[in-house]
N, C-alpha and C positions, 0 to 999 in steps of 0.2 A: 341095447335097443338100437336099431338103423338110422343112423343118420345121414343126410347127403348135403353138402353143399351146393348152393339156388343159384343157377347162369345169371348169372346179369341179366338178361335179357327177363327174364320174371319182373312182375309189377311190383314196383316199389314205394314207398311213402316217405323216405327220406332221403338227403344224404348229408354225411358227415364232413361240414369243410374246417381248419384252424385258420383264424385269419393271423395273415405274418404280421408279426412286432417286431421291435426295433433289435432286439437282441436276439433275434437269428440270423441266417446269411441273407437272410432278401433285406438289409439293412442300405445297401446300396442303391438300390430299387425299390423299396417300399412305395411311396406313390405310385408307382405304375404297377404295381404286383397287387396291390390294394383295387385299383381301377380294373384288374383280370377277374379278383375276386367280388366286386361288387357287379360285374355282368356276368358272370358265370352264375351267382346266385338268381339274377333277373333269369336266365334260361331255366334253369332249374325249375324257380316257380312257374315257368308258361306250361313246362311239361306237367304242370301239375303236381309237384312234386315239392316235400317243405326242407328246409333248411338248418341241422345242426351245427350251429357254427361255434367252435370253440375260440375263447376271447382271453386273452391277458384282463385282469383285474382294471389296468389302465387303461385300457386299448376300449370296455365296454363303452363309453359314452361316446366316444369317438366314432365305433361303428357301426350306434344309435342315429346316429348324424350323418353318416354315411347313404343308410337305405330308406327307400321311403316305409311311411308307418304300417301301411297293408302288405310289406312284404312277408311271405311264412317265412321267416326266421325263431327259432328259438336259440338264444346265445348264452353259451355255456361256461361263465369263468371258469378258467382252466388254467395249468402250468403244462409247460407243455417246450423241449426241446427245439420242436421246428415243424413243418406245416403240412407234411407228406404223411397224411392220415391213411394212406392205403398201404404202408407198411404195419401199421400199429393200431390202427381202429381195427374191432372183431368182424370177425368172418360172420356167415349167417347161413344155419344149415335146418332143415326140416326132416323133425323128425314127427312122422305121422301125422301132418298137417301140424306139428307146431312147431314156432320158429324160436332156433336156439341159438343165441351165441356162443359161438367158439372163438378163445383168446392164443395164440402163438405168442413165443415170447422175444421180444425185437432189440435186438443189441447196435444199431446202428449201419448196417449191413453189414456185420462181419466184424465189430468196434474200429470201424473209422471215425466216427462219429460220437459223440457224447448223447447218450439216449434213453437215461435213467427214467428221466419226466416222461417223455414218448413214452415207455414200455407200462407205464403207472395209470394212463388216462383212463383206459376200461373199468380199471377197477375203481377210480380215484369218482368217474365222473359218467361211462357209458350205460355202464353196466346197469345201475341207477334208473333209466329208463325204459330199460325192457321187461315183456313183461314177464320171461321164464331165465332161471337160474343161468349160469354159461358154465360150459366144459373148456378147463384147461389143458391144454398141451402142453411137456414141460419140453417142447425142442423150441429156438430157434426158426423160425419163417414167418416169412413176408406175403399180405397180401398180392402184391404187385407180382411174387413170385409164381400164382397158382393161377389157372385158367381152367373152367370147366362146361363140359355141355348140359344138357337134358338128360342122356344116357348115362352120367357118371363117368366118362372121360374125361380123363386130369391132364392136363400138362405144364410141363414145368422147365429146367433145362438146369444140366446135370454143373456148367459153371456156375453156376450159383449154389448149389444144391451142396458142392464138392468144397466149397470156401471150407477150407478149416476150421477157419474164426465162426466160423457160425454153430457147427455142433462138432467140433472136432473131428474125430475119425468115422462116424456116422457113416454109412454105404449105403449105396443109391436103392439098395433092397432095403434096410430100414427104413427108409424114408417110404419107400412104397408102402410097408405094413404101416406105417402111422396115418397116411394117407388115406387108406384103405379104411384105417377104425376110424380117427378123426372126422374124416369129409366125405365116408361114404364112395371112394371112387373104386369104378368099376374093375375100368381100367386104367392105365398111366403109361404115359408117352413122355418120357425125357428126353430133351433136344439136346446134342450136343454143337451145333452149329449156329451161328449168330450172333454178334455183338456189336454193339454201337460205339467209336471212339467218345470219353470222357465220359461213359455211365460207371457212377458209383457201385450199382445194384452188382455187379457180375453177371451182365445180362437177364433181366427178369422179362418174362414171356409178356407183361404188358406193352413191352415196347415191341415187341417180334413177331408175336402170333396169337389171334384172338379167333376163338368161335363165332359160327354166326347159329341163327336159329334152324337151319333149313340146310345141316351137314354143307357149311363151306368153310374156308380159312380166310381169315383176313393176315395179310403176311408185307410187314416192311421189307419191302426186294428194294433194289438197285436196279433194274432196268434201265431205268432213264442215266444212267452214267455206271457205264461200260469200265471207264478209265480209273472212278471211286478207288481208294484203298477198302475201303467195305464190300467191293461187288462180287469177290471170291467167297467172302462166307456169307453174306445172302443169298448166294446164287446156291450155295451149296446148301442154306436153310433151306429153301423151298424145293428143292432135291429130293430132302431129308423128310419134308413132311409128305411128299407125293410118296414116298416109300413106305412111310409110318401108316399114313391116313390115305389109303389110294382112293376110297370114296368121297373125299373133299372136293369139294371144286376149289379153285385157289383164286383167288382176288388179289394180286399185286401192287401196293402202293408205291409211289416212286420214292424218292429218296430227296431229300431237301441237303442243301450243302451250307452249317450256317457256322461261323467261329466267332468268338468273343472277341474284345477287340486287344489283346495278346495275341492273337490270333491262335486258341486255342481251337478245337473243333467241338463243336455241342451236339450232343447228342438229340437230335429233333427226330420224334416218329412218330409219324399220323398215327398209328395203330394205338396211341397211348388216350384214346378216344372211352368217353364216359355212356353208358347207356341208361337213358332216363324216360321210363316206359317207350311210348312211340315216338322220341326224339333218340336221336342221337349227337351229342357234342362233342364235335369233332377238332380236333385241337389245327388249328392256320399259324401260320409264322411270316407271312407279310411275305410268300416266295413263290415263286414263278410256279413253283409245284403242286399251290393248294388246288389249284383249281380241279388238277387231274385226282389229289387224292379227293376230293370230292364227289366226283365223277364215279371213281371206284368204288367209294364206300356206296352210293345209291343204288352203283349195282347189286354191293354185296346184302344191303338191306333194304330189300326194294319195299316193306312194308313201313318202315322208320323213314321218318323225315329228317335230313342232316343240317346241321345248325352248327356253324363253322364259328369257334371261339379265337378269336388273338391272342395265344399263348406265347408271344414271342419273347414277352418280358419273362416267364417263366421256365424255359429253358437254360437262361443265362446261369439257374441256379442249378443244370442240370437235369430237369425232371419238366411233365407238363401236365394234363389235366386231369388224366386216370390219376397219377402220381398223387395229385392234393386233393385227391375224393373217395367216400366209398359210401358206398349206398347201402342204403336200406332195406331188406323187403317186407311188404304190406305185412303185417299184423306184427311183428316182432317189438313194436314199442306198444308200454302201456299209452290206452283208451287217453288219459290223462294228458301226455303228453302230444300222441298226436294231438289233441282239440288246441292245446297252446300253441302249437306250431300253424295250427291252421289260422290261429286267430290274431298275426299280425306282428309286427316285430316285439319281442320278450325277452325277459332275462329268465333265466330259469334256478331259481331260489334251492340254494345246495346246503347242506346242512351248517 
């Protein structure tokens, strides 16, 4: 039976955030990464939108105390690796108006990473809420990897795709057939062009290039720094997709320049922006650049409102606001659950 995987841009009723505890890497940063997380949830609800927030067993009281009591939260004790629920929280695909989860299976991008708990949550704790069965995939992939439109265009980008450690010797034509049955895509555009210095992922298309609703691309270029060691292959990304996609209009975001204080370089991309019905939360890094990628995004969603989030604590771990989210869309949770979420801050009573 057909199924296709829901644009973002479709209306949504939740999204899925972990708030960071102590025994992940945001341990260095925890109050401030806690501060990202409790105004991203405030945005969220203005969009109208309620909040799955998974909690360490210790961390619940704590981030009872945190929100005020009318916030839609429903928080969900959980175990749970670390806080980049858009690798590992399920996909959501419709099949003949009803919404199904699909699981991938997440090994830490490639076993960098210890991701046991991560790979468990769906079944441990999501799954749970929804209100039809979910379809397993037995490869390997990450939300953050997949992008798609209205028409069943995928794309993805074949450094990541190509990781060994992730499905082994796997060809880019397999992955299209799985593609194809899994999530329903029409068609599939893998990028080989684009990467951000110090991203984990092997370049995942969240940070590079995203759909908009009305055939355009939102694309992290380097325009604005000519001299960047990045400006050769985003220059050559946005090449790549006028080639791929020649009816796209293309929306250029500039390039932010941020390092840790090693003076490592962080990988910062406005394009790592969350869509939440008619808002848009667009990830800011306190740099001379938000203002223009602001600018761009308005162009690129002239019907969405952008609502510029402080993600700056957040990159320090690598990732930013698409990175620790993933939505929901309308009807995919039981009746039940949405009304707890709508009714105020909650623990949600797991077996």
């Amino acid at each position: 039976m057909h199924q296709r995987l829901i644009p973002e841009w479709k209306p949504i009723e939740a999204v899925v955030l972990a708030w960071p505890h102590q025994r992940t890497d945001w341990a260095p940063w925890l109050d401030a990464a806690r501060q990202t997380y409790i105004e991203l949830i405030k945005q969220i609800n203005l969009a109208g939108v309620g909040v799955i927030l998974l909690a360490s067993d210790d961390d619940v009281g704590e981030v009872k105390s945190h929100l005020p009591t009318d916030a839609k939260v429903m928080i969900v004790p959980a175990v749970f690796n670390d806080t980049w629920v858009r690798d590992y929280a399920f996909l959501t695909c419709d099949r003949e108006g009803e919404k199904i989860p699909v699981e991938f299976r997440f090994n830490g991008w490639g076993n960098k990473f210890h991701a046991a708990d991560d790979n468990e949550v769906n079944q441990r704790y999501l799954f749970n809420l929804c209100r039809n069965d979910a379809v397993h995939a037995n490869i390997v992939a990450e939300g953050g990897a997949l992008e798609i439109d209205a028409d069943g265009h995928l794309l993805s980008t074949s450094l990541c795709l190509l990781n060994p450690e992730r499905n082994g010797e796997l060809t880019l034509g397999q992955y299209r057939d799985e593609f194809t049955q899994r999530l329903g895509a029409k068609s599939i555009t893998i990028l080989e062009h684009g990467h951000l210095e110090g991203d984990d992922t092997d370049g995942h298309i969240d940070t590079l290039v995203r759909f908009t609703p009305n055939k355009g691309l939102v694309i992290q270029a380097a325009h604005n720094r000519k001299e960047d060691p990045h400006f050769g292959s985003l220059d050559a990304l946005c090449k790549e997709c006028e080639a791929q996609l020649p009816n796209h209009r293309q929306f250029h975001l500039p390039l932010p320049a941020i390092f840790n204080e090693d003076g490592d370089r962080l990988p910062a991309s406005y394009a790592n922006f969350l869509i939440c019905n008619d808002r848009i939360l667009l990830p800011v890094y306190q740099q001379p650049e938000d203002d223009m990628a602001i600018s761009v995004m308005q162009l690129a969603y002239p019907h969405h409102t952008i609502v510029p989030v402080d993600c700056a604590v957040l990159v320090q771990q690598y990732g930013s606001l698409h990175c620790i989210s993933m939505q929901i869309p309308v009807e995919t949770l039981k009746a039940d659950v949405v009304s707890q979420i709508k009714n105020g801050v909650s623990v949600y009573a797991t077996e």
